[in-house]
C-alpha positions as CSV (number, residue, x, y, z in Angstrom):
1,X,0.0,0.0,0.0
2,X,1.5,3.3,-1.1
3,X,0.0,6.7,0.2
4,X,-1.4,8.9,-2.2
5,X,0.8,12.4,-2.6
6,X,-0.9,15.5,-1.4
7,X,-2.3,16.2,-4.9
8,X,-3.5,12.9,-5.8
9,X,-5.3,13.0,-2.6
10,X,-7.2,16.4,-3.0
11,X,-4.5,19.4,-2.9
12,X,-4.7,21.6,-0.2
13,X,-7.3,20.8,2.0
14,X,-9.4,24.6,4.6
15,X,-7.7,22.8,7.5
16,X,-4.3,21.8,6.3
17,X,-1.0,22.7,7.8
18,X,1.2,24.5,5.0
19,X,3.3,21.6,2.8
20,X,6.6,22.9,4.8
21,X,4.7,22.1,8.5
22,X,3.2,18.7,7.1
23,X,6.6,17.5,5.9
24,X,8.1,18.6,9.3
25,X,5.7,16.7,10.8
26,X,6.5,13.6,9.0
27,X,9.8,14.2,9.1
28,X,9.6,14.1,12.8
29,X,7.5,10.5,12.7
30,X,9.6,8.9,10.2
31,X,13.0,10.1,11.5
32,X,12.2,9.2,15.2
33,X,14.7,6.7,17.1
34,X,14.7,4.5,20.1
35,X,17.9,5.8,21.2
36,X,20.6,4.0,23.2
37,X,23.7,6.3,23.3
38,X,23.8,10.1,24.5
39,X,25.8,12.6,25.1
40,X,26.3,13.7,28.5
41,X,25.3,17.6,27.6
42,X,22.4,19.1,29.7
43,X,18.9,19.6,28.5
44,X,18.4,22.9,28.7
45,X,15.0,23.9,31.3
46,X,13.2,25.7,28.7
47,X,13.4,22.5,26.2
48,X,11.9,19.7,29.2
49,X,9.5,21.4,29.8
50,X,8.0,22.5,26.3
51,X,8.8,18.5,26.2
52,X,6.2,17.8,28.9
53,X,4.0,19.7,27.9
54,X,3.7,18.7,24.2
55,X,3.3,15.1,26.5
56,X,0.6,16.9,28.4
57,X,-1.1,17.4,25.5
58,X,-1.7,13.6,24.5
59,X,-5.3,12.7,24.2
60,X,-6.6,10.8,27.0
61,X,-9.9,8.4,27.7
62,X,-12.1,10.2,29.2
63,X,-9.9,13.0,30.2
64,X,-8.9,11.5,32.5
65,X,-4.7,12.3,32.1
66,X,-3.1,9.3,33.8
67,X,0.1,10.5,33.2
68,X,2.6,11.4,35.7
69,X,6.2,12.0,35.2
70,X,9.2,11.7,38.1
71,X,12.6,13.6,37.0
72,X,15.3,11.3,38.0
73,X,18.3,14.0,38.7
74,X,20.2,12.4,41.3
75,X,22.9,10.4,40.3
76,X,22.9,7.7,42.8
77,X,19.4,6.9,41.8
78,X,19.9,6.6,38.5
79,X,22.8,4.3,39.1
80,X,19.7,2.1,41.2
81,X,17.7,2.5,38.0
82,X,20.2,1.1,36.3
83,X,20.8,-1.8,38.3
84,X,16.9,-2.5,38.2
85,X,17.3,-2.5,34.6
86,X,20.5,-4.9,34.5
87,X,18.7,-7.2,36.4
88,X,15.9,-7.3,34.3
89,X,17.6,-7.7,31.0
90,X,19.5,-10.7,32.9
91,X,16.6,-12.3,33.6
92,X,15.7,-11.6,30.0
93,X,18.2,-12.8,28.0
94,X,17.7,-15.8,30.1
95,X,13.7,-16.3,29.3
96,X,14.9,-15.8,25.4
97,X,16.7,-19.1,25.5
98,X,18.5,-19.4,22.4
99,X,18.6,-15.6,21.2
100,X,19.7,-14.9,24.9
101,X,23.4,-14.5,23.8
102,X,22.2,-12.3,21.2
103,X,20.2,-10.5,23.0
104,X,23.1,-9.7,25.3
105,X,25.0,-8.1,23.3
106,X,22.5,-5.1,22.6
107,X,22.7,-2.0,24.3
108,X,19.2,-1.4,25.8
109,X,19.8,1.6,27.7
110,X,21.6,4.8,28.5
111,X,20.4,5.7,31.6
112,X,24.1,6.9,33.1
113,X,24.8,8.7,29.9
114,X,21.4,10.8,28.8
115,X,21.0,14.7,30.0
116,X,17.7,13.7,31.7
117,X,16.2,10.8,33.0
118,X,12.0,10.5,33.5
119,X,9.8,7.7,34.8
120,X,6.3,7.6,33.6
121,X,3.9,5.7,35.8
122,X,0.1,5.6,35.7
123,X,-1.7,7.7,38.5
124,X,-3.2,5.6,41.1
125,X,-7.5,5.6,41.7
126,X,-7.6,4.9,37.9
127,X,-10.5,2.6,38.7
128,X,-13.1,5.6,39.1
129,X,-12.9,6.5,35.4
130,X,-15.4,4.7,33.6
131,X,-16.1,6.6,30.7
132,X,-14.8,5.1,27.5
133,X,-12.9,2.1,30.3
134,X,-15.6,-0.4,31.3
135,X,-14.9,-3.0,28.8
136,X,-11.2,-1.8,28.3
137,X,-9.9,-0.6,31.4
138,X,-6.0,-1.1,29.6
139,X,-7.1,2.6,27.9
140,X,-5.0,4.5,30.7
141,X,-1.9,2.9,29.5
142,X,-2.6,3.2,26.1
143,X,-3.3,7.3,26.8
144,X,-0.6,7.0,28.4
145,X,1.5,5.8,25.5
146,X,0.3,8.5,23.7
147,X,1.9,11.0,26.0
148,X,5.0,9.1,25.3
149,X,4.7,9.7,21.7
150,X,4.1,13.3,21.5
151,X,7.3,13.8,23.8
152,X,9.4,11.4,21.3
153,X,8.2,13.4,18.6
154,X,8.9,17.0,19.8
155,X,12.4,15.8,21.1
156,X,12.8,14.6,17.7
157,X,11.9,18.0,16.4
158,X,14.1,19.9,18.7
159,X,17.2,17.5,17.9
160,X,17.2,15.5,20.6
161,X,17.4,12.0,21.4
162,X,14.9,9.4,23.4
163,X,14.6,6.1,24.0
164,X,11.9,3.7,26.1
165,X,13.2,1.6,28.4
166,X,10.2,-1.2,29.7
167,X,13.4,-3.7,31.1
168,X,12.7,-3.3,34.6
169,X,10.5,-5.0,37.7
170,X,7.3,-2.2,38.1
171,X,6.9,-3.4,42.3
172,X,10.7,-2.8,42.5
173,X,10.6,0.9,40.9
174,X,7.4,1.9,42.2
175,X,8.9,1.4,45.6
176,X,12.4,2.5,44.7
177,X,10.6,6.3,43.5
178,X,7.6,6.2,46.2
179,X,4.6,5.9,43.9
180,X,1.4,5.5,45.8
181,X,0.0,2.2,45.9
182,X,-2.3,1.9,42.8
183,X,0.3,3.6,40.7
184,X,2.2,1.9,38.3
185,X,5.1,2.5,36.5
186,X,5.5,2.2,32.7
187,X,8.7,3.6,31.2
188,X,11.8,5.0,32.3
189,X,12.7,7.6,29.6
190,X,16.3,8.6,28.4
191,X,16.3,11.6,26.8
192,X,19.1,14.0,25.4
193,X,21.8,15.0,22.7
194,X,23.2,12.4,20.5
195,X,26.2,12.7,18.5
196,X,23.9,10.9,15.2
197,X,20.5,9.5,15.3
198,X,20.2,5.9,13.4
199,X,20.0,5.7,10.1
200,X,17.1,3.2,10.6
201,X,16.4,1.6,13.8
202,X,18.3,0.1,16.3
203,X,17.0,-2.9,16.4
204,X,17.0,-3.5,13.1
205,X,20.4,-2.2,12.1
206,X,21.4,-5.2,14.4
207,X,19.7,-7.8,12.5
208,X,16.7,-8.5,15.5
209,X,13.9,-8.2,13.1
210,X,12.8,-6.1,10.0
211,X,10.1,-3.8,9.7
212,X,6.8,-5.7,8.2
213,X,5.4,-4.5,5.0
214,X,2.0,-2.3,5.8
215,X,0.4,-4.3,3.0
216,X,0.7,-7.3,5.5
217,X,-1.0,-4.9,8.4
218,X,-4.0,-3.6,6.8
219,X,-7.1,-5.9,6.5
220,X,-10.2,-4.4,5.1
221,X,-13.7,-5.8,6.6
222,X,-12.9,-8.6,8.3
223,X,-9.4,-9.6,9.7
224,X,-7.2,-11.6,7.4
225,X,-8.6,-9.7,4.2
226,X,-6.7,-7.5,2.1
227,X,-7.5,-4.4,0.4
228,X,-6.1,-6.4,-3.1
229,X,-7.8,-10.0,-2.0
């Protein structure tokens, strides 16, 4: 499936961006890296926090805004981050039996290195918003992904560097960091300056897996059927 240009798909449309702002936009989504290796150089104050609040600006179910973000700035708890992760990705490569060894040899974070450190957690009391979660109560952590997004995005856009990190034991963190019983922990977020960002991603550059084809993603009418069946 190829996406039509702009002019074979109607031209300029009353509510467009101009071209420039829609390719910057793009630009930012297809340019976007989960990034494992920093620079140690500050993020400057005015940057973070235009960076949250892009994230504040995620759509949520319900409104409700699960979101809640911890600044990790002292160094000895980031070095007790990083040992939550280490064990996790132990215990990984471990569970992956075969592609352990491989899996070994990946960097999967850069929490020493990166200019900021955040962890994302869910808000506890999320079980008194029902609207739009009675019969999929996982919508908080996907509006909470969504947060995550529109801060990889804008970092992207203001040449900086991110990358996820989901190796890690949420019980062990949420105690580490103090979150409220109820609240749970999602990401721990590396952000800052990179010397490069990947030509394509990490994972793939390193022969993990490949990037499917989006004519093997898109069914039409029923699951299995393809727009060209």
């Amino acid at each position: 499936m190829t996406a039509p240009s702009r002019e074979e798909s109607g031209g300029t449309k009353p509510h467009a961006f101009s071209s420039p702002e829609i390719e910057a936009v793009y630009r930012a989504i297809r340019s976007r890296r989960d990034m494992r290796h920093f620079l140690p150089d500050p993020v400057a104050p005015e940057i973070l926090t235009r960076l949250l609040e892009a994230a504040h600006c995620a759509p949520s179910v319900g409104y409700m805004q699960p979101w809640r973000f911890i600044r990790v700035a002292d160094r000895n708890l980031r070095t007790r981050l990083q040992e939550l992760v280490e064990a996790e990705r132990l215990a990984t490569a471990e569970a992956l039996g075969e592609r352990g060894a491989e899996f070994m040899r990946l960097k999967v974070e850069g929490i020493r290195e990166a200019g900021e450190i955040l962890v994302v957690s869910l808000m506890p009391g999320r079980e008194q918003f029902v609207f739009g979660r009675r019969t999929l109560p996982e919508m908080d952590l996907a509006s909470v992904a969504c947060g995550i997004q529109n801060l990889w995005l804008a970092a992207r856009a203001e040449g900086l560097g991110m990358g996820w990190v989901s190796l890690f034991d949420p019980e062990a963190l949420r105690a580490l960091l103090g979150i409220p019983d109820g609240g749970h922990p999602v990401a721990i977020l590396c952000l800052g300056h990179v010397e490069q960002f990947y030509d394509a991603p990490m994972l793939e550059q390193e022969g993990w897996d490949q990037r499917r084809t989006l004519d093997d993603l898109v069914f039409q009418d029923a699951w299995g059927r393809h727009h060209r069946d």
